[in-house]
Every structure is written in C-alpha cells, then in structure tokens.
C-alpha positions as CSV (number, residue, x, y, z in Angstrom):
1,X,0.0,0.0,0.0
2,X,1.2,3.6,-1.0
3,X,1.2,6.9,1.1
4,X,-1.2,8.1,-1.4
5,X,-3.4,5.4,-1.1
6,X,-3.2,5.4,2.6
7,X,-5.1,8.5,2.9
8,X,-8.5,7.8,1.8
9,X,-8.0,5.0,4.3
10,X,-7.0,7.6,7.5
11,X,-10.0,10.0,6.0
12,X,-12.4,7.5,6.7
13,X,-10.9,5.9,9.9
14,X,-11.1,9.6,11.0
15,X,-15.0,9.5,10.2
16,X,-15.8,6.9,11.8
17,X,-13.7,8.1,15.4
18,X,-15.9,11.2,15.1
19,X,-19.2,9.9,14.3
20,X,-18.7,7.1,16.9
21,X,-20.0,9.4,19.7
22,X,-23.4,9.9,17.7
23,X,-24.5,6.4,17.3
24,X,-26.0,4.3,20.0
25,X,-23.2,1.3,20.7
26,X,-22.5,-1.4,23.4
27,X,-22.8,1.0,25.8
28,X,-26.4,1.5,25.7
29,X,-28.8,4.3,24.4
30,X,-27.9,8.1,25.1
31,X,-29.8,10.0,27.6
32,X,-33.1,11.8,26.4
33,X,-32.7,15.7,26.7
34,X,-35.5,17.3,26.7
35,X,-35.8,20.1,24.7
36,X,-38.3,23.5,24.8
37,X,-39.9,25.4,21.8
38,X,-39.6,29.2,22.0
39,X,-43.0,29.4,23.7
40,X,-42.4,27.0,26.9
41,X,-39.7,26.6,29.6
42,X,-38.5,23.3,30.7
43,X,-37.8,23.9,35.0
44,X,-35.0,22.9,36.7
45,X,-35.8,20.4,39.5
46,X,-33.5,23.1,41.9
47,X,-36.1,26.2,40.6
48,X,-39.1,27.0,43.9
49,X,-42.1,26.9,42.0
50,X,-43.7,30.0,44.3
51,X,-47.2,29.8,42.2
52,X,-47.6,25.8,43.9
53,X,-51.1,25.9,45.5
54,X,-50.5,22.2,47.4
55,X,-49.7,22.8,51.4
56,X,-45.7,20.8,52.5
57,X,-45.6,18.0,53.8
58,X,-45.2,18.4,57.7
59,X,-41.4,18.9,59.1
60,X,-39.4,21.0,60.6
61,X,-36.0,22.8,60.2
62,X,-33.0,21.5,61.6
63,X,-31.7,24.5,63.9
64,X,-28.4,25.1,64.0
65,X,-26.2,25.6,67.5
66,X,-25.5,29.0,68.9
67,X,-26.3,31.8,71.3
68,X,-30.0,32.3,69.4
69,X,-32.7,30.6,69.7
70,X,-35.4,29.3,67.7
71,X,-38.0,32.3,67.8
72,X,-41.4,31.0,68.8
73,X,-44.1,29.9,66.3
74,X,-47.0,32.6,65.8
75,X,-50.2,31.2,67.3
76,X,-52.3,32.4,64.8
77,X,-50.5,32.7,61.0
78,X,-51.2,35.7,59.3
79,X,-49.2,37.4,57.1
80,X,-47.6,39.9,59.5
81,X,-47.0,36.9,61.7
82,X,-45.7,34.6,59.4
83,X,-43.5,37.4,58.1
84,X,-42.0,38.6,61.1
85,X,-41.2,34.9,62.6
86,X,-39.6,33.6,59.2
87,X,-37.4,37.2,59.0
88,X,-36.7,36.6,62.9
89,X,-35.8,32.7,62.4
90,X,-33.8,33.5,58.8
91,X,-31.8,36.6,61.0
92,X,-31.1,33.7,63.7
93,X,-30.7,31.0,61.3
94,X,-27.7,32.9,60.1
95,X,-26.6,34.8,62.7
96,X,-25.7,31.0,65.0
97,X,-24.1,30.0,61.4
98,X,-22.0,32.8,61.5
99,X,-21.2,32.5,65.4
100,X,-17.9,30.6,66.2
101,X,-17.6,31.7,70.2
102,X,-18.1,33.7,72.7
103,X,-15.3,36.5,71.0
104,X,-17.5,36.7,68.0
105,X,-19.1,40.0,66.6
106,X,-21.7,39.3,64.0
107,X,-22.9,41.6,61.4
108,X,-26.0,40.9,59.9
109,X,-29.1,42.1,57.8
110,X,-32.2,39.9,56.7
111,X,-35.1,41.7,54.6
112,X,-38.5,40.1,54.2
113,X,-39.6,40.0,50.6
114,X,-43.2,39.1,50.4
115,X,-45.4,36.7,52.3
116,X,-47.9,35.1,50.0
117,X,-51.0,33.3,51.8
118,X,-51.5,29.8,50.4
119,X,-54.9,27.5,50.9
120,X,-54.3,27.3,54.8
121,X,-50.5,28.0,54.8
122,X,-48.3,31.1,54.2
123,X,-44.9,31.3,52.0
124,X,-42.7,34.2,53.0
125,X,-39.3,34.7,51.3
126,X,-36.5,36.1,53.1
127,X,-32.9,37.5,52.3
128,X,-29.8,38.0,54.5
129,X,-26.3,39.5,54.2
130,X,-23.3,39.7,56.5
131,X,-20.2,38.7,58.1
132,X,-18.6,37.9,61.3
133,X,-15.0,38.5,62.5
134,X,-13.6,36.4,65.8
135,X,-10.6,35.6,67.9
136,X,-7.3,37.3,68.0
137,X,-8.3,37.3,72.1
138,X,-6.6,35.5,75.1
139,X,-8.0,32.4,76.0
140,X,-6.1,31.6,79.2
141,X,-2.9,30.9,77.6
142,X,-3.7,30.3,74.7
143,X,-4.9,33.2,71.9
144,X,-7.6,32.6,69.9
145,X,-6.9,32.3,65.8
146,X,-8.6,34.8,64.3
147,X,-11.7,34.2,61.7
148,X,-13.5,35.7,59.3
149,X,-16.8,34.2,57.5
150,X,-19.1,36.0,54.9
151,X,-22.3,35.5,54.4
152,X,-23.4,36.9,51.3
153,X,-26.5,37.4,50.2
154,X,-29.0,34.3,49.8
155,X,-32.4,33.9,49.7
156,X,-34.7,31.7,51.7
157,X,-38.3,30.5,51.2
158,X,-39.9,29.6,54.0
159,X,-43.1,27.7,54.0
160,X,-45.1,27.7,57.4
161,X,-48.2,25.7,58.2
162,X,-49.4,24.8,61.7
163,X,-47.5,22.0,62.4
164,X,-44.6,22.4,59.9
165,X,-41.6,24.8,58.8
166,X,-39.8,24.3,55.6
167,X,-36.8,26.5,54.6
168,X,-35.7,26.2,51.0
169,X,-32.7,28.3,49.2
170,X,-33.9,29.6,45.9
171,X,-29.9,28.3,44.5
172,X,-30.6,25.3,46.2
C-alpha cells in the first residue's frame, strides 16, 4: 500500500472516530434531553415553583447551634405573623451560622420580601447579608486564631403551616 493510497484510508478511519459518539453502541442508548420550543420553559428540578397551591408535607427545620434561639411559632398565622417569625428565624438562622464563640461579633441584615397566603398556609421569602470577625483574644494561655466568614447574600423560602416549617434556598 502507497502513502497516497493510505489517505482515503486515515479519512475514513477519522470518520468513523468522530461519528462514533453519535451512534447508540454497546454501551447503551444516550440520555433523552429534553428540549423547549420558544413558547415554553422546561424547570429545573432546583427552581421553587412559588405559584404551587398544594400545602408541605409536615417537618421542621434543623436548627443550628449557637447563642440564638429558635423564635417562637406565631399562634395564629397571618401574614404579619408569618413574616415577622420567618425574618426573625432566617436573622437567627444565620446569625448562629456565623457564630464561632463567645469573641465573636456578628454583622448581619435579613429583609422580608413578600409573604404570600396559600390555601391554609403562608410562604414568606427572606434574604440575609453579613459577616462575622472572631478571635485574635486571650484564651487563658492560649490566643484565639482569628476568623472571618461571609455570608453573602441568599435567599430563603420559607413555607409555614401549623405544624410544619420548611426553609428552602432559591440556589438550592
């Protein structure tokens, strides 16, 4: 076999190594992608659907350690109540994340953005920024390393029924 006539031979070889990835083989058929025409969206299974009518299941958030604690439930939910606890429990939430001792100074801001009333439960959303700088103090004998955590800005749903708190992050 020539060079020459060696090429039409590599061309096609080539071909074939390239096309290989678009034909079903040994290894099974290729994943189904679904795919959306200009006049619909396909949702990511992390997206909140906030226009959902059906109530959570019942549970409640894990609460982390700290010097807060949980703020107590609203007897009766409203929209001001629900509003002020999930803004109060978000601010908490945060500020016992942020907390690393007893030399700790917390900086932190949480903003309610809407509380929507569902068919016998509420959805507020809520939003907190901040930071929190510790140490660099005696312990004893010991001096306490110095730390630094941000918090920037996320955004929490939080869906409250009687019996049940949910808190969901919207990049979650």
């Amino acid at each position: 076999m020539t060079a020459k006539s060696s090429v039409p031979l590599i061309a096609v070889f080539a071909l074939a190594v390239l096309a290989a990835g678009c034909v079903q083989g040994p290894a099974g058929s290729p994943t189904a992608t679904p795919t959306a025409t200009p006049s619909e969206t396909v949702e990511s299974p992390t997206e909140i659907a906030t226009d959902v009518q059906t109530p959570p299941p019942n549970r409640t958030v894990e609460f982390p350690g700290g010097p807060k604690e949980r703020p107590e439930r609203p007897e009766t939910l409203t929209e001001d109540s629900v509003g002020a606890f999930a803004k109060t429990h978000e601010y908490r939430y945060v500020y016992n994340r942020l907390w690393y001792s007893e030399h700790t100074e917390v900086t932190l801001d949480c903003t309610l953005e809407g509380v929507t009333e569902r068919d016998g439960w509420y959805e507020a959303t809520v939003s907190c920024t901040g930071y929190s700088n510790t140490g660099g103090e005696t312990n004893g004998t010991e001096t306490v390393a110095p730390h630094h955590a941000d918090w920037f800005t996320q955004t929490y749903v939080y869906s409250v029924k009687e019996h049940s708190l949910i808190r969901v992050g919207t990049n979650e």
